[in-house]
N, C-alpha and C positions, 0 to 999 in steps of 0.2 A: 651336526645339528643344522649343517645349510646353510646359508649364506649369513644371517642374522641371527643372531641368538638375543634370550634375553640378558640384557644388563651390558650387550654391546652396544657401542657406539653407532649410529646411520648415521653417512657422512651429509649435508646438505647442500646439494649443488648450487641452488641458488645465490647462498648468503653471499661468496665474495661480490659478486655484482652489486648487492644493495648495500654492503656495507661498503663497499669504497666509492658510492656512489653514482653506478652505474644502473639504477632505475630510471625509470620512465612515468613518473605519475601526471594526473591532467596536471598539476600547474608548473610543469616541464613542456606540454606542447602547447605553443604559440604559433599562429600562422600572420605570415603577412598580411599586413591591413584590417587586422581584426577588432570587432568593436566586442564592446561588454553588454553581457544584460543583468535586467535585475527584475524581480518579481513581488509588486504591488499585494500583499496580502490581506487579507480581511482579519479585523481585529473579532471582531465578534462570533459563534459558535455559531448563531443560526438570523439572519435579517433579511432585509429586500432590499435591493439597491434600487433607491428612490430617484438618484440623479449621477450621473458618471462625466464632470468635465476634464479634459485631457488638454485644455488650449497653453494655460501654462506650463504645462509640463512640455510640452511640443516647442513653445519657446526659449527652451533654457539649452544653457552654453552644453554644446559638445552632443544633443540631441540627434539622435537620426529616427528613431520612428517611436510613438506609442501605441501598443497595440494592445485591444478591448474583447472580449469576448463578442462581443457584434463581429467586428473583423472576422476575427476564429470560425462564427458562424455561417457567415457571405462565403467560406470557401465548400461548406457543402463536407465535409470531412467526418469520418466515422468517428464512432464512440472509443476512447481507451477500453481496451478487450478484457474480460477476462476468461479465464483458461476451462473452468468447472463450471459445470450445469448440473443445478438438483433443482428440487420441486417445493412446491408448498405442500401443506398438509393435505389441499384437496386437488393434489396430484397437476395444477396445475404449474405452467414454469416459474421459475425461482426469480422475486423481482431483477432485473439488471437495469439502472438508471443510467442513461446517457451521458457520459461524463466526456466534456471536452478539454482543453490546454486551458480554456478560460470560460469564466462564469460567465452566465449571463441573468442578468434579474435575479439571483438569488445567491447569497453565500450560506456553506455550511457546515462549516468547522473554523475555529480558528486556524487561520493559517490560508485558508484556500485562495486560490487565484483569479485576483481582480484586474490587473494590468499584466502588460510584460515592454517595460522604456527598453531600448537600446539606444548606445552611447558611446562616444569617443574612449571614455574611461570608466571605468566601475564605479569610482565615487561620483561619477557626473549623473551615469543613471539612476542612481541611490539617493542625490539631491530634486533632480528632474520626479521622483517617485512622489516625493514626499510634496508635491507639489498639485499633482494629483487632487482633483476635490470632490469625494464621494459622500452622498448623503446616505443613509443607512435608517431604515426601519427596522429595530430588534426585535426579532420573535421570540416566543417561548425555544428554551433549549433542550434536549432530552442527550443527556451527556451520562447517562448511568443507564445500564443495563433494566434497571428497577425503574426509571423513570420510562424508558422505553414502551416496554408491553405492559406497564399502568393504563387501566381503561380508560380512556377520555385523551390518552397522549396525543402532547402534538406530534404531527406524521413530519419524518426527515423529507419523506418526499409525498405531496398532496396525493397521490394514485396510486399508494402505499400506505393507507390510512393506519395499517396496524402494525407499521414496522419491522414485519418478520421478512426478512427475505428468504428463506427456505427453512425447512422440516425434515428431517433424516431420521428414520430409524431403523434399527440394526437387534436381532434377535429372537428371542422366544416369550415373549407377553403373555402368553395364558401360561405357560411352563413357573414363567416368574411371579404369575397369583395365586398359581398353586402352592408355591414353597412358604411363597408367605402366608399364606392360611395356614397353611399346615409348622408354623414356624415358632419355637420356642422361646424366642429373642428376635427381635429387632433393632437394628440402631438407624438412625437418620440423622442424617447433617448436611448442612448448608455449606459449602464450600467454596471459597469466590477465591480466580488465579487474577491477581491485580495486572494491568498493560504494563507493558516493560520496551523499550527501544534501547536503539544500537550507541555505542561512541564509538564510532570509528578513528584511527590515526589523521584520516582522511575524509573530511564531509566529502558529502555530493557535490559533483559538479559535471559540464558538459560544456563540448565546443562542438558546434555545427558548421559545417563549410557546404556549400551551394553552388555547385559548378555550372553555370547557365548554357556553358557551351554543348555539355553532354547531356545536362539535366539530371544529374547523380550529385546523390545528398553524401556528405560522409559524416559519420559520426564519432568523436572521440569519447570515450566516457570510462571511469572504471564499474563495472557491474558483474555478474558472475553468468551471463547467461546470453552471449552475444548473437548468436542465431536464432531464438527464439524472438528477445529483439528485433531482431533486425523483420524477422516477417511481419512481427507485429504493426511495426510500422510501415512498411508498405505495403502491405496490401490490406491491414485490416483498419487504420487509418487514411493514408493518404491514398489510397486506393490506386498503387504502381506496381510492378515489377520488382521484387524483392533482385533484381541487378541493375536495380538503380540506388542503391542504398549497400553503404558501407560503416561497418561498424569496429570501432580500432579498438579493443578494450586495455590494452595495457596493462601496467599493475595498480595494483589496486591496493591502496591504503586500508583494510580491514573491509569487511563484509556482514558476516554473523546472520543473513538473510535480509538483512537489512535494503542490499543493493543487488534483491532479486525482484524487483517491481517494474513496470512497466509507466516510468512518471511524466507528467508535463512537460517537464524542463526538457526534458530527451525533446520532443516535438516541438517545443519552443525555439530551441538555438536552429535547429533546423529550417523551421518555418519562415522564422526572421532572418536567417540567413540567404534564402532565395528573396523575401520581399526584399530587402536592403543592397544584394547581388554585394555580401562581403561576411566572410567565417565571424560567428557570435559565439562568445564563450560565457558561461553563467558559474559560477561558483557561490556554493551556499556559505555562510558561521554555522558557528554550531549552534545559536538560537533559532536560526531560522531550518535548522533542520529539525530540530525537535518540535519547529511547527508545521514539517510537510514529509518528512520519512517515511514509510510506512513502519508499524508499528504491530505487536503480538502479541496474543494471551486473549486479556481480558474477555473471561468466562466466569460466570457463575454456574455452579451445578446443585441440583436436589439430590443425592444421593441414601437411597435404604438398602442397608444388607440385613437377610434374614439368616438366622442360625439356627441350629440344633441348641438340645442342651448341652454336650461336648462341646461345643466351640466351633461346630465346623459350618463353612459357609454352604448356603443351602439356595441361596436368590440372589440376586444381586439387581438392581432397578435405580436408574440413573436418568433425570431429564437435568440437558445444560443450556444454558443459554450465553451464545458466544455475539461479542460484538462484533460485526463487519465495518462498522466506522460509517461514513458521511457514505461513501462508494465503494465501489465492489474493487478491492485489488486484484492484480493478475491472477493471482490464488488464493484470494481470502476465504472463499468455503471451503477450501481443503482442508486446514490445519484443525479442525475439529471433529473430522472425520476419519481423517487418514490416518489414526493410531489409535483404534478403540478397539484392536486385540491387548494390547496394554494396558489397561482398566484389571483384567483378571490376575494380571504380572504371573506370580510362578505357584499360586493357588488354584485348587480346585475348585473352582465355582460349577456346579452340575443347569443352572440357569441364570439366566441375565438380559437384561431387555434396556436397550439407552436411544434415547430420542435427542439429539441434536437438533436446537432453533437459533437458526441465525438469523441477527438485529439489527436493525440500524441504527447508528447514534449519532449525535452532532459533533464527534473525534475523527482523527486520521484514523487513514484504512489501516485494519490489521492483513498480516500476509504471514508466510511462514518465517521462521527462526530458530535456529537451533535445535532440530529434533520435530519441529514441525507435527506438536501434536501429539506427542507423544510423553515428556515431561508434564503437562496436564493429565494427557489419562492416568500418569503412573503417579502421581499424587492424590 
């Protein structure tokens, strides 16, 4: 029966290393001289930053720099990328908002990025944060799918008045008005997949080192996807030679897609590590990851199937509406598109027509997880 059968044992090579201890995760690598960061978040889902002072925060023990989304700006640095290009309805391109390591004049989500202190210590930057004094104008927040493409909503982003970032559709539209004219039964239902995020063994976290002599970043991080990374950030941000940038991924304390994103923080410990000319390391709790992970699902769908009088499926007619969150994650229009031969699963449906609309909302980005799209259609 070959090497494996069922109901035999696989041996796994790994385990003795991790279980007697012999893993490598980020808070095993320390570098000489290395300071802490920490990252200033916005309490509110969607406001205008009315005033940004940094002076106290700059004077407190064990301080070496506070950094503002102005800063961020003055370097001229491209957008956090992401991976997939679709279109709106009238064929125009699919919105992608410029999203940097830090805000400027607007937050929009809880959680998003207001400052970034670096610190002798992690609780000095974490004191120094809090020190920080931002004035905040609240805007209306559109945090639900239904609140979203309600006529009159307010826009995530002004030059996106209507919140759709792209339109996808997939099949045979006249095939599927025919069945249902000609359709014995009908059912329709509303169907909503709630957001769902990761707990990993291991939040996120990242250490940045800065070598000024060669001008090569290195990056420690655990993530699932370290050359993809690794271009992203130099060439489609910092606009370098993808060998000048190294990326050490290690093991990694759980995943689940979770730590398939292309985040801040990665470009933060880096950035501050060149301003500072000393390795920054950032480690998240796990509250503050549940306000900056990316996150998946949240979809609502319209679904009609039409039938015979037997029982047999005859049409199938599907529009969904998925959240993208505040920003576009490295692959947040994928995951509602890339598994819609799985809608039909192991039935024959003879026609079928589904329109995908993705939204924007004042939440973390959704990205893929687990099946990536395909748990949704198979539900």
């Amino acid at each position: 029966m070959g090497e494996f059968a069922i109901g035999q044992p696989v041996p796994r090579e790994e385990d003795p290393r991790l279980l007697t201890g012999g893993g490598e995760f980020l808070d095993d690598v320390n570098l000489r001289h290395q300071a802490w960061g920490y990252v200033l978040r916005s309490p509110h889902a969607h406001a205008r930053i009315v005033s940004l002072d940094t002076s106290a925060a700059k004077r407190a023990p064990g301080v070496i720099a506070v950094l503002t989304g102005k800063d961020w700006a003055a370097e001229d640095y491209g957008t956090l990328p992401c991976e997939e290009s679709r279109k709106k309805a009238d064929g125009s391109p699919m919105y992608h908002p410029y999203r940097g390591a830090l805000v400027t004049g607007r937050v929009r989500m809880v959680g998003d990025y207001v400052a970034f202190v670096v610190a002798e210590t992690k609780l000095q930057a974490r004191d120094a944060a809090e020190l920080i004094e931002v004035t905040y104008e609240p805007l209306p927040a559109v945090t639900s799918i239904a609140k979203a493409i309600a006529p009159g909503a307010e826009p995530v982003w002004p030059d996106n008045p209507d919140n759709f970032c792209y339109t996808y559709s997939e099949g045979d539209a006249a095939a599927v008005d025919a069945a249902f004219e000609a359709a014995d039964h009908v059912v329709t239902r509303t169907l909503v997949v709630n957001r769902v995020t990761a707990v990993t063994m291991e939040p996120r976290g990242c250490l940045g080192d800065y070598d000024p002599r060669t001008g090569r970043y290195t990056l420690y991080t655990g993530l699932q996807n370290p050359h993809p990374v690794r271009y992203q950030i130099a060439r489609q941000v910092f606009g370098i030679p993808e060998t000048r940038v190294r990326v050490v991924p290690g093991d990694v304390g759980g995943s689940f897609g979770m730590r398939g994103g292309t985040y801040p923080e990665l470009l933060l410990v880096l950035w501050a590590s060149r301003l500072t000319e000393r390795p920054v390391k950032w480690v998240c709790d796990r509250s503050e990851g549940f306000m900056s992970d990316d996150h998946a699902r949240d979809n609502v769908s319209e679904i009609s199937l039409a039938l015979s009088s037997d029982g047999m499926f005859t049409g199938l007619r599907i529009r969904t509406y998925a959240a993208m969150g505040a920003y576009l994650a490295i692959r947040g229009p994928r995951p509602p598109v890339g598994n819609l031969g799985t809608l039909a699963g192991v039935y024959r449906t003879p026609a079928a027509h589904v329109e995908i609309n993705g939204v924007f909302t004042n939440c973390n980005c959704t990205n893929p997880y687990r099946g990536s799209g395909a748990p949704e259609a198979a539900y």
